[in-house]
N, C-alpha and C positions, 0 to 999 in steps of 0.2 A: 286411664285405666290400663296397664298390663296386660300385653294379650296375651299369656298363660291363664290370668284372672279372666279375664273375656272369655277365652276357650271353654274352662273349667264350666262355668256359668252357663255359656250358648250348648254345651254337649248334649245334654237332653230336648233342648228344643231343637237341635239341628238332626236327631233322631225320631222324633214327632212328625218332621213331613219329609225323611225319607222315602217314603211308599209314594207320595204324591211324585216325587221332586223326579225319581225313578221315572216314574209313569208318563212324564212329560204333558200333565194333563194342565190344567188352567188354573187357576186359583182361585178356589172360590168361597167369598166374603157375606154371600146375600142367605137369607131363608125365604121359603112361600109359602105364605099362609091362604086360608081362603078369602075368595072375594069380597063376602060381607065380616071382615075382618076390623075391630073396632078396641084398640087398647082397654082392655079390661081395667078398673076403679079401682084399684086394689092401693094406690098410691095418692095421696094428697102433699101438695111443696109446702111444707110453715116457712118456708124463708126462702126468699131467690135474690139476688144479683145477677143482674146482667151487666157486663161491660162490655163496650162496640169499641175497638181500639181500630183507628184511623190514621194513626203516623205514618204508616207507611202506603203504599201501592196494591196492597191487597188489605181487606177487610177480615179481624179476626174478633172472634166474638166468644166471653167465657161466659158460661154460668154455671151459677156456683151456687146450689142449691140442698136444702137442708129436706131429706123426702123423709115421708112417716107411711110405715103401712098400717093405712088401716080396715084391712081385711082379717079375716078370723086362722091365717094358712102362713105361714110363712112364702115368702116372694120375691123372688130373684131378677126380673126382666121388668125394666122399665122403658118404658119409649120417648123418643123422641122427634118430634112431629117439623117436616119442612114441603113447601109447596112443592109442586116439580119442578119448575123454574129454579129454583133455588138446591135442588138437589142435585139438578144437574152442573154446578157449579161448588159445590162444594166440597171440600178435601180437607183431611191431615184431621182428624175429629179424634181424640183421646177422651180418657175418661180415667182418671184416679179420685182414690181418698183425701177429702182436703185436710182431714184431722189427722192423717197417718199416711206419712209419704209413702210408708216400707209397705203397703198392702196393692199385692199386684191381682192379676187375672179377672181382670174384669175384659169381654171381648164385646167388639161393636161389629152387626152387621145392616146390611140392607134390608129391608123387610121388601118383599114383593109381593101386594098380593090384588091390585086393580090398578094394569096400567095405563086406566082411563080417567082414574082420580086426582084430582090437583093436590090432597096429600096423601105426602107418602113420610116413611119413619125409618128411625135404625131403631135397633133396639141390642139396651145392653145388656148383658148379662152380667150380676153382679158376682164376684169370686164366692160370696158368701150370703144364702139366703137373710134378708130379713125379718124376724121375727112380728108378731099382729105388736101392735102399738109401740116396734120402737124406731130407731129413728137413725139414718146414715147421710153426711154429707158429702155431695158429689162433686166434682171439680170437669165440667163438660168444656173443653174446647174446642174450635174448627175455623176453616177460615173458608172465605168466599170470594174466588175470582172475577175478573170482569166483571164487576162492581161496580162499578162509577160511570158515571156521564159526564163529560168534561161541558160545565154551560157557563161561557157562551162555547157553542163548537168549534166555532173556529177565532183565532186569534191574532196579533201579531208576534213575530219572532221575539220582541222584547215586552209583550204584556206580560199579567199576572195570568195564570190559570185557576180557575176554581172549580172543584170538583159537586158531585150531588150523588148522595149515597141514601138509598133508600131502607128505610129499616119499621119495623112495628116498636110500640111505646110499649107494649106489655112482650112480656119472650114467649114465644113461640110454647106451649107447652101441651100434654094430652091429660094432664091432671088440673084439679082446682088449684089456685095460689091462694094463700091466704095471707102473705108482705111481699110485693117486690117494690125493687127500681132498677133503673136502667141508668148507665154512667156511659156518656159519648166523649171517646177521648179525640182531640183533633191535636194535628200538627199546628196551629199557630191559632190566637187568637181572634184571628179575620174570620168571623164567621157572618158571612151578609142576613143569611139568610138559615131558620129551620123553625120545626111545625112548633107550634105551641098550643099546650091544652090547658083541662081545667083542672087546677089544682086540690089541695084538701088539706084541713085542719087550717093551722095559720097562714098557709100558705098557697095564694091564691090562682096562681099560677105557675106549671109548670112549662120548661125545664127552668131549674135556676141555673145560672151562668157564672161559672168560677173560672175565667183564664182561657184555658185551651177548654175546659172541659163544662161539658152539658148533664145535668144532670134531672131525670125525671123521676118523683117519686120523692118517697114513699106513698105506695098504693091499696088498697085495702084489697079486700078478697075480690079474684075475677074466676070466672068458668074454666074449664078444661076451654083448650082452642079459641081463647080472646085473644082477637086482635085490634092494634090500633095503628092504622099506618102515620105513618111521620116520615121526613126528609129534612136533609141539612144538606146545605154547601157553604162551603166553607177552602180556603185557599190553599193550593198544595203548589207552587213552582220548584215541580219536580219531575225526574220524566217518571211515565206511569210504565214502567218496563214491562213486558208479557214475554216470554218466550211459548211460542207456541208448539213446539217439540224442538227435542231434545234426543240428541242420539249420545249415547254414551258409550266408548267400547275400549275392555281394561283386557291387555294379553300380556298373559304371562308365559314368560319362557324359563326354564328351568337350568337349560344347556348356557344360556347368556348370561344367568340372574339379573333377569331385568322385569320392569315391570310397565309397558307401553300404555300410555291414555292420550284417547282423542274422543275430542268433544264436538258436537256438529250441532250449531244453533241457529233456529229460524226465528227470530229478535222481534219485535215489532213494539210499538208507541202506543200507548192506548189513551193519549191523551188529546189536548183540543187541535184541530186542523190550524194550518197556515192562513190566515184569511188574504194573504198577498204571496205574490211571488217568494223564496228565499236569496235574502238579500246577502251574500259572501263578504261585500267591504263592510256594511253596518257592521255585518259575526264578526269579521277580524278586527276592525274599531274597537268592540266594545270586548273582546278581551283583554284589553289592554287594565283596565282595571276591574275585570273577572267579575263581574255581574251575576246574581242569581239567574238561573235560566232555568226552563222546564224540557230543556234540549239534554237527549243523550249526547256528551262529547268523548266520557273517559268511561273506564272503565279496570275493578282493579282484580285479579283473582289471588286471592293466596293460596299455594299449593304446598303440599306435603314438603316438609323438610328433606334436604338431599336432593331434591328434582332439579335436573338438567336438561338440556336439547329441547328448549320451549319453543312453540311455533306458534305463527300466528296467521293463518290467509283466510279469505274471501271470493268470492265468486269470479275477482278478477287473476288472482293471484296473492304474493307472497305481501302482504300488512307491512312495512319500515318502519310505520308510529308507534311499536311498542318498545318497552322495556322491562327485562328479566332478571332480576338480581337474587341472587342463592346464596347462602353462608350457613352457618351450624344452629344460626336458630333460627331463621324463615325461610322463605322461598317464594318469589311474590313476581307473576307477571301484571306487569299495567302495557294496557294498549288504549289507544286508541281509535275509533273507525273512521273510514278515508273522508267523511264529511258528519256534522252532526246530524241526531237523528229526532227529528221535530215527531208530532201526533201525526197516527198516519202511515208514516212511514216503517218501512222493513228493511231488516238488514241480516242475510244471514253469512256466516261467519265461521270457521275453525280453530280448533285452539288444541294443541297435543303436547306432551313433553315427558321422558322418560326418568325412572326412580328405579333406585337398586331394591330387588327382592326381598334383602332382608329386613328391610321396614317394610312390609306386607304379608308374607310369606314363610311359615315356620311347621319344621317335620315332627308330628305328632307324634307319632308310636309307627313303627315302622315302613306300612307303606302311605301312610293316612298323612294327607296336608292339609294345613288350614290358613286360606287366604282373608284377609283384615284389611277391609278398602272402604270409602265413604260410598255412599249408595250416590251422592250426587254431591258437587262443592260447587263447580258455578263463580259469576262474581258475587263480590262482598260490597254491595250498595247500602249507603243510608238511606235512602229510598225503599232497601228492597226489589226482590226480585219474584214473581210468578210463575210457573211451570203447568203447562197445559196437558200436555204427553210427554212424560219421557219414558224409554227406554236405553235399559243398563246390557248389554251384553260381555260375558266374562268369556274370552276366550281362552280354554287349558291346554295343555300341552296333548297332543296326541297321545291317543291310551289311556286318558285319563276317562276313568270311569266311578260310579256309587259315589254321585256329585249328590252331595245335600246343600243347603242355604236357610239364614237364618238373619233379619232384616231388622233394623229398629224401625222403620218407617212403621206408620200407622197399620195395619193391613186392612182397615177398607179402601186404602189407596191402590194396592197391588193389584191392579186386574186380572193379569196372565202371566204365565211363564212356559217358559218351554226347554226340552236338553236335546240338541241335535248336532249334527255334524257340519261342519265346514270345513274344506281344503284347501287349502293356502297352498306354500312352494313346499316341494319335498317330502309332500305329506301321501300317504297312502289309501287307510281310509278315512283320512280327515281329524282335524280337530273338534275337540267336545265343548260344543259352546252352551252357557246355560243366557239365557234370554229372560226379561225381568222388565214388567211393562208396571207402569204404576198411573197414577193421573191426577191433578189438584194439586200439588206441592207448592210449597214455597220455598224461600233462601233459608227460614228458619230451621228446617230440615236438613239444613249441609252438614256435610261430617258424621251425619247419622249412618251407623254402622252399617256393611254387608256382609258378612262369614260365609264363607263358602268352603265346606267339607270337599274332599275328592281323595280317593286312593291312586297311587300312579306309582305301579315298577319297576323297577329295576330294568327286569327285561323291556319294558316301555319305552323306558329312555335311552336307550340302546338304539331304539326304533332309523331313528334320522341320521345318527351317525352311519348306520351300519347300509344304509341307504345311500346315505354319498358315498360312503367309501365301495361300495357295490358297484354305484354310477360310475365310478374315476376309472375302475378296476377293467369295465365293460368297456367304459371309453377308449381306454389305452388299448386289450385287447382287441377291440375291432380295428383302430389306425393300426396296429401291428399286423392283422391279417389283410385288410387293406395292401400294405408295404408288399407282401409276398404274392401279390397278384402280380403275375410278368403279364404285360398289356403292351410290350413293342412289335413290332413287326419282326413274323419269322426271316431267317434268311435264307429258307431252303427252299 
């Protein structure tokens, strides 16, 4: 998309949290209700799907349900019911029309309202009441970190790994169903082991098993809040990558037209233990004809087009294993880390590289800019990647003030934000930095836009020039009064 088109599109929603964005206050996604708070009946599911997708290193789950109100009122807020265990874990939760892509504003928050109950809900708000008897289907997705238990736990460096992901047979729900099933997608067809129940109609038991994929159901009508736990494991040799924060920080300078990013990651393995020492001649042996492995070794990021001056260090120093190559249609670092990185283990790590301005950065109407940057990019694994905590901080140019932002990420993912100052070299009273804290992400989310509005003048930019050239001026003036101190001995 065009970011005159982006601009056009984001300008009212980037005027909407204005006031907030100003205020420097936190972001906030939740409502509270009262304690004995109990999703009102006003909704029954005639049809649900669930599917548990499992290819990758985090767990994402859709459902995709056909709701009927049938209350006498028309009905707008439907809920969505998850344990706390599992709330605390969960991220990136969307909600569209599965019949009509073009239908937006539907918002999803928290509900708080007993934080002593094992469930808790979001609850969405649909763009457009309900009507009593008729009928809207929904399209619910989210994903769930830290997920899996690697068993057995610990391993050898060349076994297989196999994962155990815990889920219920019926979806989660705070209304009656009256059809579901549940569709378990896996990465390969090893599956040792998962729960099996009792079937219906011709068929006797479920799940039936097609390939990679589990499937339970069709179910006949169950209760508001049935559940049925079930577990599968099933083989993944792959590494189960987490980053468990993430610091992001994008500065822009104006006077340079440049646009700076550095990435600071705290890595970790969330997959099965080493049950022996790690062995270096076996690893280097068995590369020789490149074996699947459940070991992080590589890694690839692709960056913005035009990106130059990539880095790559570690807690020791400057990385030598990578490789950076740029041309007019990619821009791609691949690195390496100094040893592979088995279950378990941690690795944290830097990555920075600079881009011209004007693929980011375009002058709106006179003093007004609007910055066009991905909220997080990250590597591009077939595996996949997790994000625990990150934080994006946009560094402006001094004098930059009336900073608005406008995010495609989810926003019950944004926790907080903040607009304050920080001084770097030559600065006076500091650059405007805006702060963007989010939680639960995955790799699916890279590229997802950031807008970030700001007015910044003339007389502004003026600011740093007129600063050194003040310094230089003062400098030379004082060695020149210096010079005309006489300090030798009189001779009278």
């Amino acid at each position: 998309m065009k970011f005159t088109a982006i601009a056009a599109a984001c300008l009212s929603l980037l005027s909407q949290v204005a006031g907030e964005a100003n205020a420097a206050g936190p972001s906030s996604s939740k409502v509270t209700l009262p304690s004995t708070f109990k999703p009102p009946q006003v909704f029954k599911n005639a049809n649900l799907v669930h599917v548990i997708s499992l290819e990758k290193n985090s767990a994402k789950e859709n459902v995709n349900v056909l709701i009927e109100n049938v209350s006498s009122e028309p009905q707008d807020e439907y809920f969505v019911p998850f344990t706390s265990h599992q709330i605390e874990r969960v991220g990136g939760i969307e909600v569209k029309d599965r019949k009509d892509a073009s239908v937006s504003g539907f918002s999803v928050e928290v509900v708080e309202f007993d934080p002593l109950s094992d469930t808790q809900y979001y609850r969405i708000r649909l763009p457009t009441p309900v009507a009593p008897k008729s009928q809207q289907t929904l399209g619910i997705s989210f994903y769930y970190l830290n997920s899996f238990t690697p068993l057995p736990a610990a391993i050898d460096q060349s076994d297989k790994q196999y994962l155990v992901y815990p889920f219920s047979v019926y979806a989660a729900s705070a209304y009656p169903t009256l059809k579901q099933k549940t569709e378990v997608k896996l990465p390969s067809s090893d599956i040792p082991d998962y729960t099996k129940v009792a079937g219906s109609g011709e068929t006797k038991e479920f799940p039936v098993k097609q390939g990679s994929k589990l499937t339970y159901g069709p179910f006949p009508e169950v209760p508001a809040g049935a559940v049925s736990p079930a577990k599968v494991r099933y083989e993944f040799t792959k590494p189960v990558t987490h980053v468990s924060h993430l610091e992001r920080d994008i500065e822009v300078s104006h006077w340079g037209g440049n646009v700076a990013f550095e990435e600071r990651y705290t890595l970790l393995h969330h997959g099965a233990n080493l049950s022996a020492q790690f062995n270096r001649v076996k690893w280097a042996q068995s590369q020789y004809f490149n074996p699947q492995t459940y070991a992080l070794k590589e890694m690839k990021f692709p960056l913005p087009v035009g990106s130059k001056d990539a880095y790559f260090t570690d807690a020791i120093g400057n990385v030598s294993t990578s490789r950076f190559r740029s041309n007019r249609r990619e821009a791609v670092l691949e690195l390496k880390p100094r040893y592979p990185i088995f279950g378990g283990w941690k690795y944290p790590f830097t990555i920075g590289w600079n881009a011209d301005a004007k693929y980011f950065l375009r002058q709106k109407s006179g003093d007004n800019y609007l910055l066009n940057i991905p909220f997080i990019e990250g590597p591009k694994q077939a595996e996949g990647v997790e994000y625990q905590q990150v934080q994006v901080r946009v560094l402006l140019p001094e004098g930059a003030d009336n900073v608005k932002f406008y995010t495609t990420i989810p926003e019950p993912s944004i926790t907080d934000y903040t607009i304050d100052l920080q001084k770097t070299y030559l600065d006076t009273v500091g650059r405007t930095v805006l702060t963007i804290k989010a939680r639960n992400l995955v790799d699916d989310f890279r590229d997802r836009e950031l807008i970030v509005s700001y007015d910044y003048s003339f007389l502004a930019s003026l600011r740093k020039p007129l600063i050194v050239f003040t310094s230089m001026v003062s400098i030379f003036v004082g060695i020149w009064a210096v010079s005309k101190v006489e300090v030798k001995f009189s001779t009278k």
